[in-house]
MDTraj code that builds the backbone (N, CA, C; nanometers):
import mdtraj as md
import numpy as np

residues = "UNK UNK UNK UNK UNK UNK UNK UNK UNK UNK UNK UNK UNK UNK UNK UNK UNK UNK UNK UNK UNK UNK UNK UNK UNK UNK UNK UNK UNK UNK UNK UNK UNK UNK UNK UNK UNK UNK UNK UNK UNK UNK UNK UNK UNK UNK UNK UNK UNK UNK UNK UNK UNK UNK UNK UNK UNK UNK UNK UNK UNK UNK UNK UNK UNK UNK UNK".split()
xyz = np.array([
    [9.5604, 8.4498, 10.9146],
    [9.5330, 8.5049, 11.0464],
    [9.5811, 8.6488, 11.0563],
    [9.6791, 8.6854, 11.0137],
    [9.7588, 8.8365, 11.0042],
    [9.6630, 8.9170, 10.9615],
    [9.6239, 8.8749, 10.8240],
    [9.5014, 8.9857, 10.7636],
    [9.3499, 9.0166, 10.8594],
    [9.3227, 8.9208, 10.9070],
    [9.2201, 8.9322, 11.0215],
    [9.3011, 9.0305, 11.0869],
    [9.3857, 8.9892, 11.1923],
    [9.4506, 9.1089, 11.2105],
    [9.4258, 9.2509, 11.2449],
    [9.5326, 9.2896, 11.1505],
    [9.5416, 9.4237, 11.0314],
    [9.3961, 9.4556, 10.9910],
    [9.2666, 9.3678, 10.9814],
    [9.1680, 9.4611, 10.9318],
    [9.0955, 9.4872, 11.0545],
    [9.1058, 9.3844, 11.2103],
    [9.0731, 9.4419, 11.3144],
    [9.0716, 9.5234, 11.3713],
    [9.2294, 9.5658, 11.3312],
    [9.2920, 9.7111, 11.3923],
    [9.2698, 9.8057, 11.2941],
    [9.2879, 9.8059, 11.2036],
    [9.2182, 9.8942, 11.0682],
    [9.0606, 9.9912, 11.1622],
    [8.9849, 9.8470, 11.1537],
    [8.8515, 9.9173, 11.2404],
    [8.7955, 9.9525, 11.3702],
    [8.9370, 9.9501, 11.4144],
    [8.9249, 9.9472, 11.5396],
    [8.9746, 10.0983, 11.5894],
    [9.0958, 10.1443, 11.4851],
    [9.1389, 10.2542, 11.4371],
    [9.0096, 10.3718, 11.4200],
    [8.9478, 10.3279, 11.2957],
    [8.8560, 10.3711, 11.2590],
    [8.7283, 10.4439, 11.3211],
    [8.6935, 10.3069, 11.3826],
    [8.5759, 10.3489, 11.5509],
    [8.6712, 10.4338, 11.6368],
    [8.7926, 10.4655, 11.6606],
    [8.8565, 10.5658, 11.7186],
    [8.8485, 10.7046, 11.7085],
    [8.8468, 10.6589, 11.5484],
    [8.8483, 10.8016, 11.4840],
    [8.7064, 10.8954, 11.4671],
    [8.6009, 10.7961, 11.4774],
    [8.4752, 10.8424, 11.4598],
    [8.4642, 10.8868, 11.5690],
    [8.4787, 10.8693, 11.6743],
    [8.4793, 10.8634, 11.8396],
    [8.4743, 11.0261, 11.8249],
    [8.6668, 11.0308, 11.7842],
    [8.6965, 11.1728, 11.8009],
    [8.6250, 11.2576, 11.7227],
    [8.5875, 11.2323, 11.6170],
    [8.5363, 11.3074, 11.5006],
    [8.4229, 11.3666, 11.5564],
    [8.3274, 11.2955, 11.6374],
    [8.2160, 11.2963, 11.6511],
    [8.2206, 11.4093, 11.8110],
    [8.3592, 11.3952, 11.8595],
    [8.3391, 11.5217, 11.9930],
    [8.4061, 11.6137, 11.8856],
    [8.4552, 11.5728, 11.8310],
    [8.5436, 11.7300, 11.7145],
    [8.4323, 11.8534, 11.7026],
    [8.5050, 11.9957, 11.7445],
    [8.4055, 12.0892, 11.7304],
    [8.4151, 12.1125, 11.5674],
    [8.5526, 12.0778, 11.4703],
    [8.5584, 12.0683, 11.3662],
    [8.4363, 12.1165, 11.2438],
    [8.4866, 12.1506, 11.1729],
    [8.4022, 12.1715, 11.0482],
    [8.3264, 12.0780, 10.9724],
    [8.2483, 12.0279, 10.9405],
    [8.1941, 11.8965, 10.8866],
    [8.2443, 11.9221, 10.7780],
    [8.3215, 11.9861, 10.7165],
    [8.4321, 11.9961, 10.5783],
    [8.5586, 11.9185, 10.6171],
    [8.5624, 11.9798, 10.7202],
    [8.7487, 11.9112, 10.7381],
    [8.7316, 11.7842, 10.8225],
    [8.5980, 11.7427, 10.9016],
    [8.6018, 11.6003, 10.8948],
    [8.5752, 11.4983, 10.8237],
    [8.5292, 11.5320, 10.6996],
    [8.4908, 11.4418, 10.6085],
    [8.6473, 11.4398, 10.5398],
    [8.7685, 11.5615, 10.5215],
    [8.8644, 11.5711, 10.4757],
    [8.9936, 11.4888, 10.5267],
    [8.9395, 11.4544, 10.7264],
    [9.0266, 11.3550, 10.7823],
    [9.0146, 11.2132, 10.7385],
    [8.8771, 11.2087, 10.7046],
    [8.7967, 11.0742, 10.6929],
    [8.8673, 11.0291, 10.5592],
    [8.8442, 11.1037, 10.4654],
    [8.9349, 11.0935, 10.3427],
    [9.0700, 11.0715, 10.3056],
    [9.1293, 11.1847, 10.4011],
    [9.2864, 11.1200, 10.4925],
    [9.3243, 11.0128, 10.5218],
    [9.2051, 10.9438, 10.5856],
    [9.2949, 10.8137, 10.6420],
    [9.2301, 10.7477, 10.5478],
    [9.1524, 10.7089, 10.4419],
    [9.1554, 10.6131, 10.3791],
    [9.2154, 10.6195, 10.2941],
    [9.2748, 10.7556, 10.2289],
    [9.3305, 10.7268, 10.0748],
    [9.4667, 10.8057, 10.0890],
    [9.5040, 10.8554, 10.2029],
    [9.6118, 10.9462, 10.2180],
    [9.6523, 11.0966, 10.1937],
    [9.5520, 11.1367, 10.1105],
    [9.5259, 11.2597, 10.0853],
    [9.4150, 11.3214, 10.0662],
    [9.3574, 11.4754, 10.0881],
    [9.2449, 11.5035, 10.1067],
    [9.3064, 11.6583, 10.0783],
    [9.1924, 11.7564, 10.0735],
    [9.2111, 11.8665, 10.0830],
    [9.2034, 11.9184, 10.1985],
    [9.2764, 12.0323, 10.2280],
    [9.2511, 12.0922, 10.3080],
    [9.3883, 12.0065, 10.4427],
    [9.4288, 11.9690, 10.4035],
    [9.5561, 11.8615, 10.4818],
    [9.6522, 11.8388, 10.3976],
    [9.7633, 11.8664, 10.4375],
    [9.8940, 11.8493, 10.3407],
    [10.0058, 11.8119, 10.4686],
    [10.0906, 11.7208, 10.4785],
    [10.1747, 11.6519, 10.5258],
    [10.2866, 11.6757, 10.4669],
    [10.3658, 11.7889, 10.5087],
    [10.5246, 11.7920, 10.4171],
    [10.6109, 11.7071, 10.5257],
    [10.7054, 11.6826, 10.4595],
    [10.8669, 11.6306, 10.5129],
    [10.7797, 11.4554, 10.5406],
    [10.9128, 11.3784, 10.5601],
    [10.8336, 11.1989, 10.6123],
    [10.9789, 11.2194, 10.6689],
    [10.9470, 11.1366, 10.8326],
    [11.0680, 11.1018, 10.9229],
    [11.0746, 10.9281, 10.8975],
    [11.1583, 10.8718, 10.8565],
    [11.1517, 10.7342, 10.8272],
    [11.2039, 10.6363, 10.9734],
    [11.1435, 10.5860, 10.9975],
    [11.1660, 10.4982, 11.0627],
    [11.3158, 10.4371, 11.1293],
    [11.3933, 10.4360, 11.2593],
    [11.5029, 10.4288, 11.2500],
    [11.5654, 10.3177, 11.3525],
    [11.6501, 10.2923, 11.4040],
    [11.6679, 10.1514, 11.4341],
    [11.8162, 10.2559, 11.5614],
    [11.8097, 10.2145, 11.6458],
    [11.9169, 10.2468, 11.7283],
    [11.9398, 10.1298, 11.8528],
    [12.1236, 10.1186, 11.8895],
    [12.1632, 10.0329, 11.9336],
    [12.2377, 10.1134, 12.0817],
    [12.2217, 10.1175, 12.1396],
    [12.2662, 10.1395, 12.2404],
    [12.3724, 10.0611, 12.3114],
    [12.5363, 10.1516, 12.3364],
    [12.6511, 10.0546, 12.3486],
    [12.6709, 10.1036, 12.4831],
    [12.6709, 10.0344, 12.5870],
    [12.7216, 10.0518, 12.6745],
    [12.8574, 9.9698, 12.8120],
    [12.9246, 10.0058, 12.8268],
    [13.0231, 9.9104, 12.8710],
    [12.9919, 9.8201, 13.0106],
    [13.0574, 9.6572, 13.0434],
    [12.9882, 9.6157, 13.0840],
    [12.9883, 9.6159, 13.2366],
    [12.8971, 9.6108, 13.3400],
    [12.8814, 9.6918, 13.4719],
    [12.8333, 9.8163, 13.4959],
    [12.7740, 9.8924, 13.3734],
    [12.7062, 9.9910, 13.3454],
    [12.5031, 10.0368, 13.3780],
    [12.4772, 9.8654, 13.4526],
    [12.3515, 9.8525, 13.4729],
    [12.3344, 9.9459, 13.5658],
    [12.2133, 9.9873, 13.5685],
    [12.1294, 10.0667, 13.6884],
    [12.0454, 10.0181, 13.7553],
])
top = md.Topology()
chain = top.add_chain()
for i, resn in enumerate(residues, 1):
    res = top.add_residue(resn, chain, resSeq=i)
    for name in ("N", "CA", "C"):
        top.add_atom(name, md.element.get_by_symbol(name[0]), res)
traj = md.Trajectory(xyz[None], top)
């Protein structure tokens, strides 16, 4: 059931992206280069430096502190 899923949203993503692509005043170079982007992660003309990883925070607050 997960993989159904994940490929729903995959294309659901996808039809998003065409959406935009398709009002994009864009270059028909650099949208075929996004298109390429999101399926394989890299493309020309697009380069992605630095990755922010994902992070987890706990918030301590003492108790009677509600708002």
């Amino acid at each position: 059931m997960r993989r159904a899923r994940d490929t729903l949203s995959t294309e659901t993503e996808l039809s998003e992206l065409e959406l935009i692509l398709s009002k994009s005043r864009a270059a028909e170079t650099f949208k075929n280069s996004v298109r390429r982007f999101c399926a394989n992660g890299n493309a020309e003309h697009i380069r992605v430096e630095g990755f922010a990883p994902p992070i987890k925070a706990l918030c301590v607050a003492p108790f009677g502190m509600e708002e």
